[in-house]
C-alpha positions as CSV (number, residue, x, y, z in Angstrom):
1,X,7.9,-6.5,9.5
2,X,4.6,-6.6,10.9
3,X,3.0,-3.9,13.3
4,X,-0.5,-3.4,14.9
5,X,-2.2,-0.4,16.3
6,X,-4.5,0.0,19.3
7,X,-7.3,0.1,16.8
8,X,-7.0,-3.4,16.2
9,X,-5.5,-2.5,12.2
10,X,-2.0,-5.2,11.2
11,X,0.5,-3.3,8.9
12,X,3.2,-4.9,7.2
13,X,5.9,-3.3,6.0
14,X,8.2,-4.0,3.0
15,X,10.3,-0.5,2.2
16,X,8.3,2.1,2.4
17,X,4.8,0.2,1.3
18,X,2.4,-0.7,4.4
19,X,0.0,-2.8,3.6
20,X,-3.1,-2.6,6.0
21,X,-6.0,-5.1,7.3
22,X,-7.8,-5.6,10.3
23,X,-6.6,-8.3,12.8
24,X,-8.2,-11.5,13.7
25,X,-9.4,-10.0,17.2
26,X,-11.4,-6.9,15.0
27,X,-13.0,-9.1,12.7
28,X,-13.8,-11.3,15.5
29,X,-15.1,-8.9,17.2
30,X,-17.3,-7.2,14.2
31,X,-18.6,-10.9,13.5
32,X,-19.6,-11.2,9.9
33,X,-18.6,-8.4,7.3
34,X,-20.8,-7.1,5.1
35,X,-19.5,-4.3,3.5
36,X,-16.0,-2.3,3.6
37,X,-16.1,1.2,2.3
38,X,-12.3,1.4,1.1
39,X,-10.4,4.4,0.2
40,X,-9.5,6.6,-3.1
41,X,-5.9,5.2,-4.9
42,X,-4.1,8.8,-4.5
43,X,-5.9,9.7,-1.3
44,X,-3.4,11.3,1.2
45,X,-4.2,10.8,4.9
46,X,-2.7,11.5,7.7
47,X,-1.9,8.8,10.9
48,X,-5.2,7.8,12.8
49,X,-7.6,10.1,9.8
50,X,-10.5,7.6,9.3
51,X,-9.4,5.6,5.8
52,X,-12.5,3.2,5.3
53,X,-15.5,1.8,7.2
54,X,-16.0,-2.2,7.6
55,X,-19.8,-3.1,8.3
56,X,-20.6,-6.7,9.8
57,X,-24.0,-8.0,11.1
58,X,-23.4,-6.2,14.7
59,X,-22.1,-3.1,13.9
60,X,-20.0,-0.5,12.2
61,X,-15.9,0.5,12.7
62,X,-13.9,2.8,11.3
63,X,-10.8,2.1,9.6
64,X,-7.9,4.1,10.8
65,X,-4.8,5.2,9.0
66,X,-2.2,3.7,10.9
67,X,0.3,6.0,9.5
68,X,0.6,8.9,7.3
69,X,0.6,8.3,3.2
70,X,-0.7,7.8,0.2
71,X,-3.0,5.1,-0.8
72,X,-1.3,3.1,-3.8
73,X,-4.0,0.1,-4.3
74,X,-7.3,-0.9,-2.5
75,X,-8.3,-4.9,-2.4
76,X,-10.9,-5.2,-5.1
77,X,-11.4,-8.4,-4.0
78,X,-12.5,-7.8,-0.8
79,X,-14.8,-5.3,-1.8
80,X,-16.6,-7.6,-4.4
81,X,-16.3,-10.4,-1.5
82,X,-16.2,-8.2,2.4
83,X,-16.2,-12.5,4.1
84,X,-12.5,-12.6,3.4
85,X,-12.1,-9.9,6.3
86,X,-13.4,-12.7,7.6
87,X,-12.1,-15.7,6.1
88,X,-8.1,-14.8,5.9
89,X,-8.2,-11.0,7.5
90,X,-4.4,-11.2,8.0
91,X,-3.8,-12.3,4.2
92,X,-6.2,-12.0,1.5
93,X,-8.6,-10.1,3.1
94,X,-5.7,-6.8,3.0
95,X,-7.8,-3.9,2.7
96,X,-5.1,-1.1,1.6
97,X,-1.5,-0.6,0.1
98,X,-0.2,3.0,1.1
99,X,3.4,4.4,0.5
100,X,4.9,5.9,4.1
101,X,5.5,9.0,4.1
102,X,6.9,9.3,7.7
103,X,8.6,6.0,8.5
104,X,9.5,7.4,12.2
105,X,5.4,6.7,12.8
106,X,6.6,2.9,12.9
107,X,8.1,3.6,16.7
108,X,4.1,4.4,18.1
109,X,3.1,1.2,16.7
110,X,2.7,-2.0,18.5
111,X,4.8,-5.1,17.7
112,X,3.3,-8.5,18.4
113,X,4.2,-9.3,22.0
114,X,3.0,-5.7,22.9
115,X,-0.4,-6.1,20.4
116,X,-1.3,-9.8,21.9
117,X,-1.2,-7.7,25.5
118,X,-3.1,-5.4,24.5
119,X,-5.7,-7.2,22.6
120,X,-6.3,-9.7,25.6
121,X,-6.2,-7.5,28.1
């Protein structure tokens, strides 16, 4: 199942392991990334705490915790290699795995249909 939030971050959901990334809009908006500042495996946040930074050639965004957890695995990858925010931000370029710990968050999240309206409007 794949979500979105208002801060332009994709989840998708398998169980009770989100997987987060930014969504073609963000990183189309941010231009080229630079740098992501990802967080600690272990780290507990709670839903909308900052979790990271992405840096591109215009500016700086935070990275919101779209819901409330515990961070499980960052994307190496993307931190030796920020372009694939870029490149494939709704696949490779995954920023964070986090295990829910409040599933009921899912139900403030947007779904497609309502993320596409939102994004263009």
């Amino acid at each position: 199942m794949m979500k979105y939030t208002e801060d332009h971050e994709w989840v998708s959901i398998e169980g009770d392991i989100a997987t987060v990334g930014i969504t073609v809009h963000a990183q189309d908006a941010l231009g080229d990334v630079v740098f992501v500042d990802l967080p600690a495996v272990g780290s507990r946040f709670a839903q909308k705490e900052t979790a990271g930074v992405v840096e591109s050639v215009k500016a700086a965004a935070d990275v919101y915790m779209p819901l409330s957890g515990e961070v499980l695995e960052v994307n190496e990858a993307l931190r030796s290699d920020p372009s694939l925010a870029n490149t494939d931000p709704m696949g490779t370029g995954w920023f964070f795995r986090l295990r829910m710990s409040d599933t009921a968050q899912l139900a403030a999240l947007l779904d497609e249909t309502a993320y596409a309206k939102f994004s263009n409007a």
